[in-house]
C-alpha positions as CSV (number, residue, x, y, z in Angstrom):
1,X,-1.8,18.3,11.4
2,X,0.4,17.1,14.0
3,X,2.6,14.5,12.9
4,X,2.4,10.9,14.4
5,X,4.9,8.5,12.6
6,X,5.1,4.7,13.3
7,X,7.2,2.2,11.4
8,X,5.7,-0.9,10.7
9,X,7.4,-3.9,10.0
10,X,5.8,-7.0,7.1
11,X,7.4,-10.3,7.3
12,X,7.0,-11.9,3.9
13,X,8.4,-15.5,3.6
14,X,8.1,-19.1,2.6
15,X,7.1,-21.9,4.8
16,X,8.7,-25.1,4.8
17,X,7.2,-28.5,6.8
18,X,9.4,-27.7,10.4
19,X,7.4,-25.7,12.2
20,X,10.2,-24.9,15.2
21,X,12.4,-23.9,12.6
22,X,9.9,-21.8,10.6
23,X,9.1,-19.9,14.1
24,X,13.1,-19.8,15.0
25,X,13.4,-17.8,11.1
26,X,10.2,-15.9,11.8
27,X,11.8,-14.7,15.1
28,X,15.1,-13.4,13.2
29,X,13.4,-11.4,10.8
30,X,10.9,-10.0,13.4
31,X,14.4,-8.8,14.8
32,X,15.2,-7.3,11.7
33,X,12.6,-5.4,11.5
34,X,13.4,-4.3,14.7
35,X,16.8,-3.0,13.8
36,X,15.3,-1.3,11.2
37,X,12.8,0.9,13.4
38,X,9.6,-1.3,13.4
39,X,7.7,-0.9,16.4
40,X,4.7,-2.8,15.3
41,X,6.0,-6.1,13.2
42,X,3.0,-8.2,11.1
43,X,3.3,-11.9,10.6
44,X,1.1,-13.7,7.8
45,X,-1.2,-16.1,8.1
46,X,-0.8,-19.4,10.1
47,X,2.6,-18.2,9.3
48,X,4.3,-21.4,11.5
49,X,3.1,-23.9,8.9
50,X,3.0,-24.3,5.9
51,X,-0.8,-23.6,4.3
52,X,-2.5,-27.3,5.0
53,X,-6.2,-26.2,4.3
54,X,-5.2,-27.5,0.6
55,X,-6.9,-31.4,2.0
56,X,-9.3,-32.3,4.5
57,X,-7.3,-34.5,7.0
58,X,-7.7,-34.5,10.6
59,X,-4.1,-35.6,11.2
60,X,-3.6,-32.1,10.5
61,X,-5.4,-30.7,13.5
62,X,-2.5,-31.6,15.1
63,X,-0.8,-28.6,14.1
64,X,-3.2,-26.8,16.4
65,X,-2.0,-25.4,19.8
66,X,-3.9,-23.2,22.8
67,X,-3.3,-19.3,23.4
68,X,-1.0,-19.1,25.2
69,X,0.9,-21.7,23.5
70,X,4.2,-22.8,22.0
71,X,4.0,-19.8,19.6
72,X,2.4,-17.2,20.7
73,X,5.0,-17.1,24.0
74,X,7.9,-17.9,21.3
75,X,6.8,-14.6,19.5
76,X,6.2,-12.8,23.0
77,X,9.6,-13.4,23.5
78,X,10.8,-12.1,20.7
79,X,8.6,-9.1,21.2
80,X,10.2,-8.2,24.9
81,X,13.8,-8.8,23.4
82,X,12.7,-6.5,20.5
83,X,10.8,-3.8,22.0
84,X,8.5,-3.9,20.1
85,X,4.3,-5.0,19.3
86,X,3.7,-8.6,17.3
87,X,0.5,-9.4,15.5
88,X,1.4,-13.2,15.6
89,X,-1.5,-15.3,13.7
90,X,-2.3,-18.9,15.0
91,X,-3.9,-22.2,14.6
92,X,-5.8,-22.3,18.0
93,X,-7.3,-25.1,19.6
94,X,-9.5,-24.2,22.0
95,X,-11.3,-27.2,23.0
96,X,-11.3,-30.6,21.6
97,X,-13.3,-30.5,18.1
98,X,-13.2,-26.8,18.2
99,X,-10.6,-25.2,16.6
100,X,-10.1,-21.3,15.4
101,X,-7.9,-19.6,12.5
102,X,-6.8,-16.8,15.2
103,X,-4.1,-13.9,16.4
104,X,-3.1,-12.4,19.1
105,X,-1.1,-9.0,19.6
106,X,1.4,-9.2,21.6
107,X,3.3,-5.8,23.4
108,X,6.9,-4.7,23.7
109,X,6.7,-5.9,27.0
110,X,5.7,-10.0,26.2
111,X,2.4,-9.0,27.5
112,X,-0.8,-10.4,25.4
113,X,-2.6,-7.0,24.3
114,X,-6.0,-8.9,22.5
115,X,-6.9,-12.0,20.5
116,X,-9.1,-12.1,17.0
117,X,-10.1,-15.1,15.2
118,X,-11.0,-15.1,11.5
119,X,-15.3,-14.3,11.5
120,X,-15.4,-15.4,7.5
121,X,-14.5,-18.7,6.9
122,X,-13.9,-20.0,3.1
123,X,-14.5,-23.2,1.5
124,X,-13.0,-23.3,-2.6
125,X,-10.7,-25.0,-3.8
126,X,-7.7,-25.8,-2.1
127,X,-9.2,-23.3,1.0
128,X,-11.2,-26.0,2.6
129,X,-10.8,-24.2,5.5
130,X,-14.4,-24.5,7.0
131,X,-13.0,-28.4,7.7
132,X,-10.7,-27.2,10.3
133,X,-11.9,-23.6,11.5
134,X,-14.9,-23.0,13.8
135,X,-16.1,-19.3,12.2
136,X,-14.8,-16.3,15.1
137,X,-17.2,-15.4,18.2
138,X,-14.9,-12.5,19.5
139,X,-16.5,-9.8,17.2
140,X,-14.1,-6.9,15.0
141,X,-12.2,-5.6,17.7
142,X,-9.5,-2.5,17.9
143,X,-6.5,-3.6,19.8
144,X,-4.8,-0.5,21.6
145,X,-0.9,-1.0,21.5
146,X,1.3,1.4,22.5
147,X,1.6,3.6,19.1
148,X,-1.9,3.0,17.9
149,X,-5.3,1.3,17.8
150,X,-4.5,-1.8,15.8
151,X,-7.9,-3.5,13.8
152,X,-6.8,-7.3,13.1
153,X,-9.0,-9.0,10.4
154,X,-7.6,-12.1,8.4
155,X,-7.6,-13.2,5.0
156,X,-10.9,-14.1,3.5
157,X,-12.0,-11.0,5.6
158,X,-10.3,-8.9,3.4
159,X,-13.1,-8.8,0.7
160,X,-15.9,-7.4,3.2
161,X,-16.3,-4.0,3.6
162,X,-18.8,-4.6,6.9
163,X,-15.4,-6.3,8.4
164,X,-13.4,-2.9,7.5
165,X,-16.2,-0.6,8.4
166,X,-16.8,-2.1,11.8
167,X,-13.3,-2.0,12.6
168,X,-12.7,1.7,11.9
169,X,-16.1,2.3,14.1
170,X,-14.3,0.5,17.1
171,X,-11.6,3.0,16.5
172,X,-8.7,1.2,14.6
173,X,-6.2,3.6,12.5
174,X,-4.4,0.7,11.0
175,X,-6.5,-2.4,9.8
176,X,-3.8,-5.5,9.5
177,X,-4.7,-7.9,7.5
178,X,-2.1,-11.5,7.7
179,X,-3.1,-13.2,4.8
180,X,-2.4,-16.7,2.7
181,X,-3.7,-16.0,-0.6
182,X,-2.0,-17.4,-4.2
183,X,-2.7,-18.6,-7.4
184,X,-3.8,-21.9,-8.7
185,X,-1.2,-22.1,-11.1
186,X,-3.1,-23.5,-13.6
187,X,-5.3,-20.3,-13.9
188,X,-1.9,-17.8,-13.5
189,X,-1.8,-17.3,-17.4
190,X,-5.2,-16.2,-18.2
191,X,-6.3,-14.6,-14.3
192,X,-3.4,-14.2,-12.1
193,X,-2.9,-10.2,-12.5
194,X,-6.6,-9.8,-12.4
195,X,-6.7,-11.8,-9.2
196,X,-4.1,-9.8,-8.2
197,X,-5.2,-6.2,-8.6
198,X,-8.3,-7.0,-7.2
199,X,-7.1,-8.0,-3.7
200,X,-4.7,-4.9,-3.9
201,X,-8.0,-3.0,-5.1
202,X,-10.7,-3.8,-2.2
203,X,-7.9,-3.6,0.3
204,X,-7.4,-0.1,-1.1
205,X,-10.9,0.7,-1.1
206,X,-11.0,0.3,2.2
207,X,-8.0,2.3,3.6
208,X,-10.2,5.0,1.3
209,X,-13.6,4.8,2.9
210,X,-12.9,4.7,6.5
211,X,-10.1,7.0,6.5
212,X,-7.2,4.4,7.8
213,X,-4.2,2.5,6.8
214,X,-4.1,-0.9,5.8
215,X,-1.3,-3.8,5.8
216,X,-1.5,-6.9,4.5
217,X,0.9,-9.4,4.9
218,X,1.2,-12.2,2.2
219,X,3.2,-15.4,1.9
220,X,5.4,-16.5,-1.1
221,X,6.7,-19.8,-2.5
222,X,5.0,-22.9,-3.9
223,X,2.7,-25.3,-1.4
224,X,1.1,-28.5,-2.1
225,X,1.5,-30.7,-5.2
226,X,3.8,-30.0,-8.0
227,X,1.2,-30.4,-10.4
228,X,-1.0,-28.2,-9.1
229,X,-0.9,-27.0,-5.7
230,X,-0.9,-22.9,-4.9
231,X,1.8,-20.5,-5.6
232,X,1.2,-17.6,-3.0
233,X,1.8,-14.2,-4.8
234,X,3.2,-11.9,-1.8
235,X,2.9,-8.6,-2.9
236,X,2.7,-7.4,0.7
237,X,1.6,-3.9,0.6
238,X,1.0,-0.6,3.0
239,X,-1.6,1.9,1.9
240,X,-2.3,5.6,3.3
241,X,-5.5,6.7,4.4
242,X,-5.8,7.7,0.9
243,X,-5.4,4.3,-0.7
244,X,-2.1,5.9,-1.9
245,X,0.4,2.2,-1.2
246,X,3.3,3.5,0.5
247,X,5.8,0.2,-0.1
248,X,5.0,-2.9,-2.0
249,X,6.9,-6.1,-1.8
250,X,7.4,-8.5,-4.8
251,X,6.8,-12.1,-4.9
252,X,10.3,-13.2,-3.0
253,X,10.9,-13.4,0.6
254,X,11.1,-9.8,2.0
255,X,10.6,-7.6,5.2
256,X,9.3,-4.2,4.7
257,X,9.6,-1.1,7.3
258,X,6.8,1.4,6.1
259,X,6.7,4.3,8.1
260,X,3.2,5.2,8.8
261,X,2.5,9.1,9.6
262,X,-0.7,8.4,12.1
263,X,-1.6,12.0,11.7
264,X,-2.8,11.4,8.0
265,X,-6.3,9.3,9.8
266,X,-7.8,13.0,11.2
267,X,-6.0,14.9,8.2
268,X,-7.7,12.3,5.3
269,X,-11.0,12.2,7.8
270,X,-11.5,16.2,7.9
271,X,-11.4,16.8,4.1
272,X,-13.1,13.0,3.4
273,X,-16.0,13.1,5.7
274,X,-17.5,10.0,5.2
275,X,-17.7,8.4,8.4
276,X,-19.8,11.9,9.3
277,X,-21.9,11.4,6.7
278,X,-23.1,8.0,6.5
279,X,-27.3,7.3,6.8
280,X,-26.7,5.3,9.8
281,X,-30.7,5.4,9.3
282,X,-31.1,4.2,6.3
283,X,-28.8,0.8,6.8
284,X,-31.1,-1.7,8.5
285,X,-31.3,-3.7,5.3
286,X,-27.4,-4.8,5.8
287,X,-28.6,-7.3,8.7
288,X,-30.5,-9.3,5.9
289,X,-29.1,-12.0,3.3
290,X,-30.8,-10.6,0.7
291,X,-33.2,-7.8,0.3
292,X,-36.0,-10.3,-1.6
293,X,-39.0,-8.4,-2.9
């Protein structure tokens, strides 16, 4: 199998309360990865502030900015200075009253390659996101860069097979997946590693079943209260086609370089088959709710 390798880049870190300087760091570290061979760097979730979904408070919709925007042309900067591709995650406003949890990816050049905003939008504790974000309209897209077919999903996503699935089908080979996802840390004791393995474990699954490799890109550090609060658990991770994880951060600031040997997606496919064998007749059932009766 011919050999395909790309180096991709997963900017770990904690967010403090300036956004400019959180988005001056960000840019450092994207040119560390750089220096290190990434040509395709990952940024967390609404990685230029720190994680505000914690309270309902409109003052906070202040944080939001258009596409193109303060940001996203910071990070394409960054990108043309680097040489290399930037999936840069972003609090998008796109009208008045309706705002998106979104990302764009931008190319080695500055130029704007595609755009994805978040299509499932959580509301639990301390992720009272459906207050701020209007639920995605673009669809699962593939994003062609110039080393590969990049399939942006964020967050909450990660837990939906259908998201993964209809990625792969629009040709992705890497599904990236920023994400902002922690502990409460009253619960750490008695759930936090089962929490833990099973986000690594349905991210995994679905490198597995659709033949591809995944990235997700965590934060770290304590946000919100000191009594209470969420501690984001990091643990960025790269898996294979295979669900093998290639590199695995720990729960301190950290950028990873993975290489990523592209070839493995038709190797893993040919002796995996089951994007050739699923009963595309049989799945009608998945546009329902519930299958009652």
């Amino acid at each position: 199998m011919k050999s395909r390798v790309l180096s991709v880049g997963l900017v770990q870190a904690k967010v403090g309360r300036d956004k400019t300087a959180t988005v001056e760091k960000t840019a450092e570290r994207v040119r560390e990865a750089a220096r290190r061979g990434a040509k395709l760097v990952c940024l967390q979730e609404l990685f230029a502030s720190e994680y505000f979904c914690q309270t309902e408070d409109a003052a906070l919709f202040e944080l939001a900015e258009p596409i193109p925007g303060p940001t996203t042309s910071a990070m394409a900067t960054v990108a043309k200075e680097a040489g290399v591709s930037i999936v840069v995650p972003v609090f998008e406003r796109r009208a008045a009253g309706v705002y998106h949890n979104s990302l764009v990816v931008v190319g080695p050049s500055g130029e704007f390659l595609g755009q994805y905003r978040k299509m499932h939008i959580p509301d639990d504790p301390l992720f009272y996101e459906k207050f701020y974000f209007t639920p995605g309209d673009l669809g699962f897209v593939a994003i062609p860069t110039p080393e590969s077919m990049v399939g942006p999903l964020i967050c909450w996503d990660q837990w939906y097979p259908e998201a993964a699935r209809l990625t792969a089908l629009r040709g992705a080979e890497i599904l990236v997946y920023p994400t902002a996802i922690g502990w409460h840390p009253s619960e750490k004791a008695q759930t936090g590693a089962a929490q833990l393995s099973a986000w690594q474990t349905i991210q995994r699954a679905h490198a597995i079943a659709n033949g591809v490799f995944v990235v997700a890109v965590n934060r770290v550090g304590h946000e919100g209260p000191k009594e209470g609060g969420i501690e984001f658990w990091g643990h960025s991770f790269v898996a294979d086609p295979f669900g093998v994880v290639l590199a695995e951060a720990g729960e301190d600031e950290e950028v990873l370089v993975v290489e990523c040997d592209l070839g493995r997606v038709e190797e893993v496919r040919r002796n995996w088959p089951f994007l050739r064998d699923r009963r595309i007749d049989a799945y009608s059932g998945l546009g329902s709710r519930l299958l009652d009766g």
